[in-house]
Each structure stands twice: as structure tokens, then as C-alpha cells.
C-alpha positions as protocol buffer text, in pm:
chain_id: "A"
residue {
  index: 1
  type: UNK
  ca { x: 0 y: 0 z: 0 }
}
residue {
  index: 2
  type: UNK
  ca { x: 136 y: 325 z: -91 }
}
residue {
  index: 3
  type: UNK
  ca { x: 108 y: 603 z: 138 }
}
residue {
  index: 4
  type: UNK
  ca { x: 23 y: 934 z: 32 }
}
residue {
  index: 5
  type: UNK
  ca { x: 216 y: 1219 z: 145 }
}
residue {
  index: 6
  type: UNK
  ca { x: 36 y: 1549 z: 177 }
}
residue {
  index: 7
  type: UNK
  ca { x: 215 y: 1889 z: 166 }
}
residue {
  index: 8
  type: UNK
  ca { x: 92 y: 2201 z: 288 }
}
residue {
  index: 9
  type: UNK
  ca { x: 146 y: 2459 z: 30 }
}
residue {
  index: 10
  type: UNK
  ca { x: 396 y: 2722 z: 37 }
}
residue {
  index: 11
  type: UNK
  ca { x: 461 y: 3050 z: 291 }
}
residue {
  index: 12
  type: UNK
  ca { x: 455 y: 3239 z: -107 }
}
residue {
  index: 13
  type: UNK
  ca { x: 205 y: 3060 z: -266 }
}
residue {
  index: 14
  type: UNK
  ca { x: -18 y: 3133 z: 25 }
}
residue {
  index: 15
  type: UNK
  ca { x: 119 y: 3491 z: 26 }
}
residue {
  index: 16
  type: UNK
  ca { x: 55 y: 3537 z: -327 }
}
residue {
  index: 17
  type: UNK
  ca { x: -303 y: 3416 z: -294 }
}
residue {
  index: 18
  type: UNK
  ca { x: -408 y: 3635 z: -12 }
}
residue {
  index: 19
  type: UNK
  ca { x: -230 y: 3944 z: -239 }
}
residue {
  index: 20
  type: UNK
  ca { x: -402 y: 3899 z: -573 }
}
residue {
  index: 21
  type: UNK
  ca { x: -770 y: 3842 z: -348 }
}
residue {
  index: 22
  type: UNK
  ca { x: -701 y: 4161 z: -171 }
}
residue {
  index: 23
  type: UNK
  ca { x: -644 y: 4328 z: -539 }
}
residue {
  index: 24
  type: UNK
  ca { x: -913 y: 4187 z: -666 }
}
residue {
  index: 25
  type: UNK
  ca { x: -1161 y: 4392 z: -371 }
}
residue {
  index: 26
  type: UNK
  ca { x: -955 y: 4686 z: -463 }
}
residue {
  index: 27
  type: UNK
  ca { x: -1041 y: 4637 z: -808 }
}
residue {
  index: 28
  type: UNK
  ca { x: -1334 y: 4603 z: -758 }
}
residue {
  index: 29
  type: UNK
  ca { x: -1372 y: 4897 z: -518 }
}
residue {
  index: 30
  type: UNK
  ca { x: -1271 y: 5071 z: -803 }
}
residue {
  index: 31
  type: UNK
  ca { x: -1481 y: 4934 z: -1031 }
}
residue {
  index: 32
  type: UNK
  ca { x: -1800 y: 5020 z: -829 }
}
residue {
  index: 33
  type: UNK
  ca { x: -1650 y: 5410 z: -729 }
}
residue {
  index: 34
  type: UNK
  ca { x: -1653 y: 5506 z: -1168 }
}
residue {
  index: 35
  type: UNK
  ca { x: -2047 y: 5460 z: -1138 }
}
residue {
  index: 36
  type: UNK
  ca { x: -2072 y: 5607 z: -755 }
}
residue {
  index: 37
  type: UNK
  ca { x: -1807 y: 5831 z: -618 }
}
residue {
  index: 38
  type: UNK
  ca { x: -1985 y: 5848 z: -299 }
}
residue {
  index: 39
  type: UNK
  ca { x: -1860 y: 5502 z: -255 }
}
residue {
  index: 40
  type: UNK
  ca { x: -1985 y: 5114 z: -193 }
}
residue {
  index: 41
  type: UNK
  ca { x: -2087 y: 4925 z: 105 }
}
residue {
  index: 42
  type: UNK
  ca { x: -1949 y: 4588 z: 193 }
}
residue {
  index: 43
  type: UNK
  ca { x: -2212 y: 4399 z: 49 }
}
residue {
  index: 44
  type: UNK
  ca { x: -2208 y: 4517 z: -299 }
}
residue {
  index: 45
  type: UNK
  ca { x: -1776 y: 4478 z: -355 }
}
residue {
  index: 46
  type: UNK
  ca { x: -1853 y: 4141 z: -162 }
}
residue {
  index: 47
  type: UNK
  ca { x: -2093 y: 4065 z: -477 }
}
residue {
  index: 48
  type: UNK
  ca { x: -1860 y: 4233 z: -700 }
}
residue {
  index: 49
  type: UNK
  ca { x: -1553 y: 4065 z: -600 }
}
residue {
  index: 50
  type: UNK
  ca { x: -1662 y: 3743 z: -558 }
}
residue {
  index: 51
  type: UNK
  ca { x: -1491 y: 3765 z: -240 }
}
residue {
  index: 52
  type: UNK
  ca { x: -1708 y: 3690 z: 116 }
}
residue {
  index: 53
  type: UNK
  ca { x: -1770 y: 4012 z: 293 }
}
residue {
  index: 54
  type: UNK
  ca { x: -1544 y: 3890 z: 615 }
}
residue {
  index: 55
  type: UNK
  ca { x: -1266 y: 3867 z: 375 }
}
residue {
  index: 56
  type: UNK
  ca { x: -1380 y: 4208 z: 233 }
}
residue {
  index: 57
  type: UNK
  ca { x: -1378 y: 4357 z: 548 }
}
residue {
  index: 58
  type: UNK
  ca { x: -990 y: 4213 z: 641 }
}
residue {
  index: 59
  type: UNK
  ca { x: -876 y: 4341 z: 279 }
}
residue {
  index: 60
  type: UNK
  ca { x: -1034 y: 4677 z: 322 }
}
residue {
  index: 61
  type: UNK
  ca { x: -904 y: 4756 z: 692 }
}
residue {
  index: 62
  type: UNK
  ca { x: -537 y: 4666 z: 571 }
}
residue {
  index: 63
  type: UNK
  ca { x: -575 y: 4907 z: 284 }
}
residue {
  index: 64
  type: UNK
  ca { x: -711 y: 5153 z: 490 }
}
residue {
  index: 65
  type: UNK
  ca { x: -406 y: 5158 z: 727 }
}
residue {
  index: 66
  type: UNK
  ca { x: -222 y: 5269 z: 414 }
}
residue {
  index: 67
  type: UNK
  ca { x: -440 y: 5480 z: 307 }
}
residue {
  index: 68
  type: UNK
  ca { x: -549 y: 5331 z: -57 }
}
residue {
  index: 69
  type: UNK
  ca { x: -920 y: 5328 z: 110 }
}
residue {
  index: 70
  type: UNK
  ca { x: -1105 y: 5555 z: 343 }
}
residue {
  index: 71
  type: UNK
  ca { x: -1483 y: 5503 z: 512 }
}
residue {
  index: 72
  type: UNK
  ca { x: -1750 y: 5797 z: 500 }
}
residue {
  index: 73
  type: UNK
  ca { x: -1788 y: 5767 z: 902 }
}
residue {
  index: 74
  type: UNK
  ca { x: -2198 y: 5867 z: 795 }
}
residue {
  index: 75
  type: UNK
  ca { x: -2291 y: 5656 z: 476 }
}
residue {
  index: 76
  type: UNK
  ca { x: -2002 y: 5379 z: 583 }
}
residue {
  index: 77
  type: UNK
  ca { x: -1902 y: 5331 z: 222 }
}
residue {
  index: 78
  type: UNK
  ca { x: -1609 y: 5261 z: 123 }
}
residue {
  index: 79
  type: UNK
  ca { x: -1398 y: 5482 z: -149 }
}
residue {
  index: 80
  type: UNK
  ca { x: -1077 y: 5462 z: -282 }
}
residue {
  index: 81
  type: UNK
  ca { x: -822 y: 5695 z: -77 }
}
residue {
  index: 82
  type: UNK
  ca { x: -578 y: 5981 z: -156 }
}
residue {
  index: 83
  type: UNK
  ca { x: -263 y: 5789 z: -137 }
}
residue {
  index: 84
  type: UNK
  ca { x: -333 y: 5619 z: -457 }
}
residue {
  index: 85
  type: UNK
  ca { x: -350 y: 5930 z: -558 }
}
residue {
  index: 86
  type: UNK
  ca { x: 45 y: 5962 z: -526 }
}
residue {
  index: 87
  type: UNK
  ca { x: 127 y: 5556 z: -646 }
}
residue {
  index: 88
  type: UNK
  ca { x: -114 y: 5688 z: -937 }
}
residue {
  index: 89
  type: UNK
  ca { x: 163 y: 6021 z: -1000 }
}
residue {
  index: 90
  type: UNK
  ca { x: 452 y: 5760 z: -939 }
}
residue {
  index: 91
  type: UNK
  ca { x: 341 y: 5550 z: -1257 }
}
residue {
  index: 92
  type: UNK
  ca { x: 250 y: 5901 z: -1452 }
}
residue {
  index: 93
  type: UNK
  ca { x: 663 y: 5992 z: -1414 }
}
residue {
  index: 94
  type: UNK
  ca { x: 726 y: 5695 z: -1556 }
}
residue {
  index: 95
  type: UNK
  ca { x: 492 y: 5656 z: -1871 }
}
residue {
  index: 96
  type: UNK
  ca { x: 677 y: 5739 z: -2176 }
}
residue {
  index: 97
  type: UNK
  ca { x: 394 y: 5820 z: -2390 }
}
residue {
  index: 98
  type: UNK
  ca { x: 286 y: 6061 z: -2215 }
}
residue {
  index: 99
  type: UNK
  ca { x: 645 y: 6244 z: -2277 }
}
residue {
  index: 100
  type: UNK
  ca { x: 638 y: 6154 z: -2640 }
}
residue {
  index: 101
  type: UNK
  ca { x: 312 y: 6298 z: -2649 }
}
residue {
  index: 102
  type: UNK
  ca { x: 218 y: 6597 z: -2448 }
}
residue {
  index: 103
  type: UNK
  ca { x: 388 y: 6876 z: -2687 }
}
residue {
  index: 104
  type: UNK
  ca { x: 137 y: 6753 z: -2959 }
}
residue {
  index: 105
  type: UNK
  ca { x: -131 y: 6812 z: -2696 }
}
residue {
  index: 106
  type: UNK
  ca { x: -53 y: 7175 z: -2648 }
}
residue {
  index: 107
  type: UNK
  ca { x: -11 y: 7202 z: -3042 }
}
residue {
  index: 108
  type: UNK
  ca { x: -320 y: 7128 z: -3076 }
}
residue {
  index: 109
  type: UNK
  ca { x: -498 y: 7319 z: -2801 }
}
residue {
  index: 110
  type: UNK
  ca { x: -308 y: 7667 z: -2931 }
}
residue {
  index: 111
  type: UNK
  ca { x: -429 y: 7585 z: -3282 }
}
residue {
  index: 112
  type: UNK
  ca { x: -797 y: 7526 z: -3151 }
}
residue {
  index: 113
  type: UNK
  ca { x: -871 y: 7690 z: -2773 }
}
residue {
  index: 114
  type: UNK
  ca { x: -990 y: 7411 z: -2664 }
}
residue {
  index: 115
  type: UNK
  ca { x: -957 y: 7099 z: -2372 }
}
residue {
  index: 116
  type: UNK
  ca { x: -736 y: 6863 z: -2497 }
}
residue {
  index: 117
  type: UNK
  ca { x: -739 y: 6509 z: -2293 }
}
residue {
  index: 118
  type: UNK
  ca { x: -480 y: 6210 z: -2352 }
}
residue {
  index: 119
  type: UNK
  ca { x: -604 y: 5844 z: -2185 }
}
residue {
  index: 120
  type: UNK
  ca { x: -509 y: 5476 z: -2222 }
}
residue {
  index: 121
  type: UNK
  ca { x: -745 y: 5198 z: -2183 }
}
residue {
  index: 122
  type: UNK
  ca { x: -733 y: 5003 z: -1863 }
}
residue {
  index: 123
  type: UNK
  ca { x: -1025 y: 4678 z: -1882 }
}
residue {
  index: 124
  type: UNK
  ca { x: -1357 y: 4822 z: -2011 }
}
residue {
  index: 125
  type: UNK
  ca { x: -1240 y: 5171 z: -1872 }
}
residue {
  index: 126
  type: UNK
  ca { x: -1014 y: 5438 z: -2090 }
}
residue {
  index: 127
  type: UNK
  ca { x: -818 y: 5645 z: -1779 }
}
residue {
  index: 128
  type: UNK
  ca { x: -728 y: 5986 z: -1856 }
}
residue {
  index: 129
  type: UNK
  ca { x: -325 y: 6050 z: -1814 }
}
residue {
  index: 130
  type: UNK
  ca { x: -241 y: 6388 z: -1904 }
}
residue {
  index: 131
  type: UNK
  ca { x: -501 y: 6718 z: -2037 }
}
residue {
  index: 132
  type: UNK
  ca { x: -445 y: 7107 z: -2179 }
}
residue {
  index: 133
  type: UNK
  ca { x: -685 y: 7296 z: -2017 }
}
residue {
  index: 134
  type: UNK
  ca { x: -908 y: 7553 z: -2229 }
}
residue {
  index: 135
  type: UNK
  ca { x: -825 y: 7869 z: -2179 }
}
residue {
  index: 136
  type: UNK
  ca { x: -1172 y: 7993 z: -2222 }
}
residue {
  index: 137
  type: UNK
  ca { x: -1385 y: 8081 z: -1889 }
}
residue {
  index: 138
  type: UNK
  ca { x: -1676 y: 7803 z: -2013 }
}
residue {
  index: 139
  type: UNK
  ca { x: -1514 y: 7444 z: -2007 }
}
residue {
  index: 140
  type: UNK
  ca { x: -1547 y: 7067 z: -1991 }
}
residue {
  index: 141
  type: UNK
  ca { x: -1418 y: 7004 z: -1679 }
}
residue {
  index: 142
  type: UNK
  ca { x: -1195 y: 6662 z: -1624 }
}
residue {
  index: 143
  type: UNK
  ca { x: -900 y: 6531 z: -1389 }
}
residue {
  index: 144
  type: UNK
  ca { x: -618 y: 6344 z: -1486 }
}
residue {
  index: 145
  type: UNK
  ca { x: -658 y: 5981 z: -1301 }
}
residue {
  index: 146
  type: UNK
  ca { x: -1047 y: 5984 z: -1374 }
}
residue {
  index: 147
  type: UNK
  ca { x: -1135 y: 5686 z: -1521 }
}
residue {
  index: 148
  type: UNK
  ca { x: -1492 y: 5673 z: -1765 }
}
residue {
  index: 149
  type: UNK
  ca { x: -1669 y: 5383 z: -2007 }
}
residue {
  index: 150
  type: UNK
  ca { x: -1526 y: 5299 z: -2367 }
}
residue {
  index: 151
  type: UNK
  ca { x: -1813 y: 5304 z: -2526 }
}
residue {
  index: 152
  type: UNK
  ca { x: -1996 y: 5630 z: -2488 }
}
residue {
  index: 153
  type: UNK
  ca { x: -1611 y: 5854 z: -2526 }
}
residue {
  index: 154
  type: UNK
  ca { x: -1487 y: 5988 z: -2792 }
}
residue {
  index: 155
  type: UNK
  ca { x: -1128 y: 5889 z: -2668 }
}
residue {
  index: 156
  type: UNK
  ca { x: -1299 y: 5555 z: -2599 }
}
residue {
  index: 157
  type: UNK
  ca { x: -1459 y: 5500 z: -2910 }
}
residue {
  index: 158
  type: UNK
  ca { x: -1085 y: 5567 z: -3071 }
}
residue {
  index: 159
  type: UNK
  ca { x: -948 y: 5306 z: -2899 }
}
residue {
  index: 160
  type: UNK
  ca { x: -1287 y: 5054 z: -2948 }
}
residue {
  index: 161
  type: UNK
  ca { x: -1278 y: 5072 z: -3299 }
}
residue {
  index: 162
  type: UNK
  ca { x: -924 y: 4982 z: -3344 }
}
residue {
  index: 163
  type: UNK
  ca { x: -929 y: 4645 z: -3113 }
}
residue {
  index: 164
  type: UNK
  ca { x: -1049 y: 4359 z: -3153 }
}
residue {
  index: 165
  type: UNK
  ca { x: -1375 y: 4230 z: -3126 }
}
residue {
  index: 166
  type: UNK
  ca { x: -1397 y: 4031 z: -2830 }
}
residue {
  index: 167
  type: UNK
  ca { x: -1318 y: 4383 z: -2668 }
}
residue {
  index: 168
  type: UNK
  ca { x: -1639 y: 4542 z: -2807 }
}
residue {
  index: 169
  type: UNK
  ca { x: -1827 y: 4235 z: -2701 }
}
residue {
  index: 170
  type: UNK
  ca { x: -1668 y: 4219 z: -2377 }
}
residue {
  index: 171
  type: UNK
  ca { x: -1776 y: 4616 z: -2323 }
}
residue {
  index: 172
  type: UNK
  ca { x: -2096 y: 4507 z: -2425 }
}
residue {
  index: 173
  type: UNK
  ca { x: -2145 y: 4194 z: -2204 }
}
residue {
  index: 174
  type: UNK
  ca { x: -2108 y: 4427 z: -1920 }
}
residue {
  index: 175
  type: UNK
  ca { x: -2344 y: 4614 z: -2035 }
}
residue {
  index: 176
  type: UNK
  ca { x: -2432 y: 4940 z: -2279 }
}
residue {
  index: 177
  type: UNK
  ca { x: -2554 y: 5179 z: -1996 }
}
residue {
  index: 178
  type: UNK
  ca { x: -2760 y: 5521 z: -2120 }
}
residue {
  index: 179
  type: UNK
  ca { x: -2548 y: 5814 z: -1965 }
}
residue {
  index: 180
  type: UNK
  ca { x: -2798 y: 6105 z: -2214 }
}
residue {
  index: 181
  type: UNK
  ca { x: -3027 y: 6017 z: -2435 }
}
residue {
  index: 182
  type: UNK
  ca { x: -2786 y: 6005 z: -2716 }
}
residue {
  index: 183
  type: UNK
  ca { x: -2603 y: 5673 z: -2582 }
}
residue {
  index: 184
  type: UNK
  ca { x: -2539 y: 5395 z: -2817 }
}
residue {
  index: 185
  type: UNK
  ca { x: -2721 y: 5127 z: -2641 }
}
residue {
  index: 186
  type: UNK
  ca { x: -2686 y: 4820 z: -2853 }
}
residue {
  index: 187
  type: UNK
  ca { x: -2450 y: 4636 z: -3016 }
}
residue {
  index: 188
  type: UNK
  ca { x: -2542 y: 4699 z: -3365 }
}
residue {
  index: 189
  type: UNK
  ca { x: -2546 y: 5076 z: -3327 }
}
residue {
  index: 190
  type: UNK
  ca { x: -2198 y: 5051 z: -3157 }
}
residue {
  index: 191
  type: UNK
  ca { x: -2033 y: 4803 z: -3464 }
}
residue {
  index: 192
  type: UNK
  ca { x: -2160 y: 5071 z: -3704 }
}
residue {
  index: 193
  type: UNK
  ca { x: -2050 y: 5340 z: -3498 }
}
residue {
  index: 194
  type: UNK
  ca { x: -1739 y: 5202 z: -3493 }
}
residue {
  index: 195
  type: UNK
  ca { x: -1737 y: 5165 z: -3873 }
}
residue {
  index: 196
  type: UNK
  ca { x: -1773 y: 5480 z: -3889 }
}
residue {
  index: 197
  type: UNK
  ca { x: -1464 y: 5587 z: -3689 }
}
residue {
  index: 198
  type: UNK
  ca { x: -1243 y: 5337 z: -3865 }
}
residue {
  index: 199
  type: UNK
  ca { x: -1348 y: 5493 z: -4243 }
}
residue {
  index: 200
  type: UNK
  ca { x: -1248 y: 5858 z: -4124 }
}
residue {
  index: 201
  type: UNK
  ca { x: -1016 y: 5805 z: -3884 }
}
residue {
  index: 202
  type: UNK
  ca { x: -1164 y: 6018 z: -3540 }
}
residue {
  index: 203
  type: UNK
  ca { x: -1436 y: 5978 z: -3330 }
}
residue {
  index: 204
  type: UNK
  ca { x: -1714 y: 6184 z: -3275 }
}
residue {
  index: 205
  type: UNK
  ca { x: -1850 y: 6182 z: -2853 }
}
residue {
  index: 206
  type: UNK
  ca { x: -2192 y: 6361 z: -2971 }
}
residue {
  index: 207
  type: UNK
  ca { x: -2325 y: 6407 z: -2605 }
}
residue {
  index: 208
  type: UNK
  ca { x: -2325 y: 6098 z: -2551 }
}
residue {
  index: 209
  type: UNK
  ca { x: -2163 y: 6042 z: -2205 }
}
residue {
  index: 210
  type: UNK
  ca { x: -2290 y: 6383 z: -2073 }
}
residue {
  index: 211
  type: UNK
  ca { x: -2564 y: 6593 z: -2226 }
}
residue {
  index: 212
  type: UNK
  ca { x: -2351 y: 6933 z: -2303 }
}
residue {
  index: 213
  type: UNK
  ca { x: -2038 y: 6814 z: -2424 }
}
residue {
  index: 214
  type: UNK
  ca { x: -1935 y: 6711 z: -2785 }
}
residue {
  index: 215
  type: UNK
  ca { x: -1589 y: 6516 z: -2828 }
}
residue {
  index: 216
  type: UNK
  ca { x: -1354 y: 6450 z: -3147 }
}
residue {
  index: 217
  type: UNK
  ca { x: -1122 y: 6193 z: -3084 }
}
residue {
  index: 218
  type: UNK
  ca { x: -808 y: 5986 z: -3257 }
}
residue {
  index: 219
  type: UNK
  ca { x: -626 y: 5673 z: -3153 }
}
residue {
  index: 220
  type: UNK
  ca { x: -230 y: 5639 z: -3093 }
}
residue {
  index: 221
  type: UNK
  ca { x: -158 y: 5302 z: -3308 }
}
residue {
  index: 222
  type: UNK
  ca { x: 195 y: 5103 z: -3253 }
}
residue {
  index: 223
  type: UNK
  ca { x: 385 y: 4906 z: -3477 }
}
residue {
  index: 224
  type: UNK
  ca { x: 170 y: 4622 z: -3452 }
}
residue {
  index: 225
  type: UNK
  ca { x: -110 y: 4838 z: -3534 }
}
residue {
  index: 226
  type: UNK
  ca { x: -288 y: 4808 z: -3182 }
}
residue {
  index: 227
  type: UNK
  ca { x: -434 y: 5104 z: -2981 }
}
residue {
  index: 228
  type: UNK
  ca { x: -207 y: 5222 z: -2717 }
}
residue {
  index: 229
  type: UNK
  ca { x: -363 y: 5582 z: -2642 }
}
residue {
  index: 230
  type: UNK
  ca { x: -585 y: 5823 z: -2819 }
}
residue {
  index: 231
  type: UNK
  ca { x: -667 y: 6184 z: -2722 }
}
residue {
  index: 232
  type: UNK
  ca { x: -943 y: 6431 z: -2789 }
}
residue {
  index: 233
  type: UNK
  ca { x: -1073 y: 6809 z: -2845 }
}
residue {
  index: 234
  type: UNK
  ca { x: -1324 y: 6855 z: -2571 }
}
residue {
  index: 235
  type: UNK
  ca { x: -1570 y: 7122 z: -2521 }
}
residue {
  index: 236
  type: UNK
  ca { x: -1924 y: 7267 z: -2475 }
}
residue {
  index: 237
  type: UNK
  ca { x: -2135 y: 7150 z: -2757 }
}
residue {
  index: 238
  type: UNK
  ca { x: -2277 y: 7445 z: -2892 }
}
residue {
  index: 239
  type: UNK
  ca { x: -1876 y: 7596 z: -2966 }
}
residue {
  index: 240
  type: UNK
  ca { x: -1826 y: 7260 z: -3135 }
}
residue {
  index: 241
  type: UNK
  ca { x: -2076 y: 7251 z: -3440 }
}
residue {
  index: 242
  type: UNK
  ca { x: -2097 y: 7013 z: -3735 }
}
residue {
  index: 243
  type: UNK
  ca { x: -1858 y: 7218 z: -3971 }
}
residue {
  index: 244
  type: UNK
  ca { x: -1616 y: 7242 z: -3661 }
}
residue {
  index: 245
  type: UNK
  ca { x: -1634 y: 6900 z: -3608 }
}
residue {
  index: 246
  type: UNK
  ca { x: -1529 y: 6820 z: -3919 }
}
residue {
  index: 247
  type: UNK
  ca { x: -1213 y: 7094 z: -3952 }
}
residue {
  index: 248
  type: UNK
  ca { x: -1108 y: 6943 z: -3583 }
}
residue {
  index: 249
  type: UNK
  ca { x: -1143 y: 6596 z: -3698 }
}
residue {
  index: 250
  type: UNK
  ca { x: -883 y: 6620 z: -4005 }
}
residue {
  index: 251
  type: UNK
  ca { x: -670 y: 6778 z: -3806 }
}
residue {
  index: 252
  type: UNK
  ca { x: -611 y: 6565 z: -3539 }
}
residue {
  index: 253
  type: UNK
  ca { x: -648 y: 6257 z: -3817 }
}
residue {
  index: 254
  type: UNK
  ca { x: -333 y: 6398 z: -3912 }
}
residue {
  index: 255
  type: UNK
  ca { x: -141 y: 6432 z: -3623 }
}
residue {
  index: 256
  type: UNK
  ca { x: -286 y: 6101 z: -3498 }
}
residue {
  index: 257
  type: UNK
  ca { x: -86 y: 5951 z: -3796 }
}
residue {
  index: 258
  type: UNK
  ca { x: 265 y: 6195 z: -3699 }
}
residue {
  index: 259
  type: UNK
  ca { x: 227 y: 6068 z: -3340 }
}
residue {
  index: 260
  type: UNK
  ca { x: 136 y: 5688 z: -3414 }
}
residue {
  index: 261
  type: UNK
  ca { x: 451 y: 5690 z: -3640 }
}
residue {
  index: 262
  type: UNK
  ca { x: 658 y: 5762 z: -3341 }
}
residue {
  index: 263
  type: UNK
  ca { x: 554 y: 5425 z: -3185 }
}
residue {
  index: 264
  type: UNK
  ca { x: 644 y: 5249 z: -3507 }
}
residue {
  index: 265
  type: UNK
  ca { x: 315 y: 5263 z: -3727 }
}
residue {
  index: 266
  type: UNK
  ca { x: 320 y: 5230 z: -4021 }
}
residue {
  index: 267
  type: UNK
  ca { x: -17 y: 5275 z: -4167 }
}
């Protein structure tokens, strides 16, 4: 008869489990915060997490000690806290793109007057890295770290339309959420849409993830062609009318191309 030998797994192994779990409430902390900055209870980044809500609660009071989490003492939610505010400047320092790309950012808000925004996609979420500011007194207003849906952008869209499909099926799995009435809320609208952007290379945000704002956006392709950025013209939408839309969007088609080339496209 052989006998079995049974081995408790390893200090790390363990370690590394209990680290990617706590993540994953993080993440999902996260997650839940983009639709309700007033934050989320227990219960609802339990459901999100798949985690139980004792482990939730262990995972959130360690972060909290650190600050990546704080508590409303009132509602009790939970929110994600100001020092991943400074981890979140830490990466900024070291993201190249943003270098390679921020003087063609302020090219093109001197050449139109307008808020210029620069993201990358992170999941089903496009995260905004670096912005010119309008110099005009009316404005969209944005912050660099805020993170907003792919498929109702402009700077989303631009990204959308250049990946692949189980992307656009994966944003619309989670589901197609009405921000204004003007939302693309199915998946046929959203392929055609994305047609669209693909035959005249920019975007068009037409109010579509909040009621007075129009966007015109263009994707940052690498040398393999793939979506590694894109960046917009932002403003109210009566200073950004149809003819406008159109002067903005062969613009920044054009320096979309000068910019991509830098990262190796070759289009």
C-alpha cells in the first residue's frame, strides 16, 4: 500500500493568494467608485468581487491603514483613498507616452482653444493620463486619473474601434448603460459606430456620455497596429458645431498619424 504524502502549500504561494484576493476587492472597489463616487458598502464589492464580505472587510481595513481606502464615518461606504493618488503620479513619471506625447497636446490646443485630454485603456475603462486645459472661462471640466466607459467617449470609441472584437463584445457583455439620451445602447449601433470611426479616422462623442459636451477623438496606433492611447478636443457643444467637427477631426487625423509613427506605425 502506498502512502500518500500530503504537503501544505507554500509561505509564497499562500502569500501570493491572499495578495491577488485583496487586489481583486480593490479592483473592484474601483470598479463600483466610476459609477458612484460616494462610494460602496461591503455587500455590494462582496458581490462584485466574488470575495465573502469577512474577507472584504480584512482586505479593506489593511488598505485603509495605508491609506489606498477611506470610510465615509456617515454613509459607511467605502472609497478609494488619496494615497493612490500619489502611487497613481509615481506610474504618470514613468509613462513614456505621455512624454512623447504631451507637446502635440498643447499644439493642438493653441491651434484650436480648446480641452485637450490624452487616456489609455485600462479593462472596459479608458483612464485619462495627461489634459491642456481651455483657456476659455466656459469648459469641460476633467481630472487626470479619472477613469470613464469605452463606449460612450470619444477617446474611448478611438481606442474601441481599433481592437479587436472580443473587446467590443466584452464592453458590451457588461453592459451598454444610457449616460444622455444620445447613448449607443446596442450592439449593432456601436459596430456601425465604430465603422464609422475606422473609415475617417476620429471619433465623434456627440453628447453621448454627458448631455452638453461634444468630443472629437483619434487613436495612438503602434507598430503592430494596436491602440495604445488616443486623445481628444473637448468642449461645450454648442462651440463645437458640425462644420467644426469636421475641420477638428482632419486635423487631429493627421497628427494622430505623426504621433502613431513615433511608436512604429506604419499605416
Amino acid at each position: 500500500m502506498t502512502r500518500r504524502i500530503q504537503t501544505k502549500p507554500s509561505k509564497d504561494k499562500v502569500a501570493s493568494s491572499t495578495v491577488l484576493k485583496a487586489l481583486h476587492v480593490l479592483q473592484a472597489l474601483a470598479d463600483l467608485c466610476d459609477n458612484n463616487p460616494q462610494g460602496a458598502s461591503v455587500s455590494k464589492i462582496s458581490q462584485k468581487s466574488g470575495e465573502s464580505p469577512s474577507s472584504v472587510c480584512k482586505h479593506l481595513a489593511a488598505f485603509q491603514q495605508y491609506g489606498l481606502v477611506e470610510q465615509d464615518p456617515y454613509s459607511e461606504l467605502y472609497r478609494i483613498g488619496i494615497y493612490a493618488l500619489r502611487l497613481s503620479t509615481s506610474a504618470l513619471k514613468s509613462m513614456s507616452i505621455r512624454d512623447i506625447v504631451s507637446p502635440y497636446l498643447r499644439k493642438i490646443a493653441d491651434r484650436v482653444g480648446e480641452t485637450i485630454h490624452l487616456v489609455v485603456r485600462e479593462g472596459l475603462r479608458v483612464v485619462y493620463i495627461d489634459k491642456v486645459e481651455s483657456s476659455k472661462t466656459i469648459r469641460m471640466h476633467s481630472e487626470i486619473g479619472l477613469r470613464n466607459p469605452l463606449y460612450c467617449t470619444g477617446v474611448g470609441k478611438a481606442i474601441l474601434a481599433y481592437s479587436p472584437i472580443s473587446l467590443v463584445d466584452a464592453v458590451v457583455t457588461e453592459g451598454l448603460i444610457p449616460f444622455t439620451p444620445q447613448t449607443i445602447t446596442s450592439r449593432g449601433a456601436l459596430l456601425e459606430d465604430l465603422e464609422q470611426i475606422r473609415a475617417r479616422g476620429y471619433s465623434i462623442d456627440n453628447c453621448e456620455h454627458e448631455s452638453e459636451v461634444r468630443c472629437v477623438a483619434a487613436p495612438i496606433l503602434n507598430h503592430l497596429k494596436e491602440p495604445i492611447a488616443s486623445f481628444s478636443v473637448a468642449c461645450p457643444k454648442w462651440r463645437l458645431l458640425d462644420e467644426r467637427v469636421d475641420e477638428i477631426g482632419d486635423m487631429i487625423r493627421e497628427i494622430s498619424a505623426e504621433i502613431s509613427a513615433r511608436f512604429g506605425y506604419n499605416g
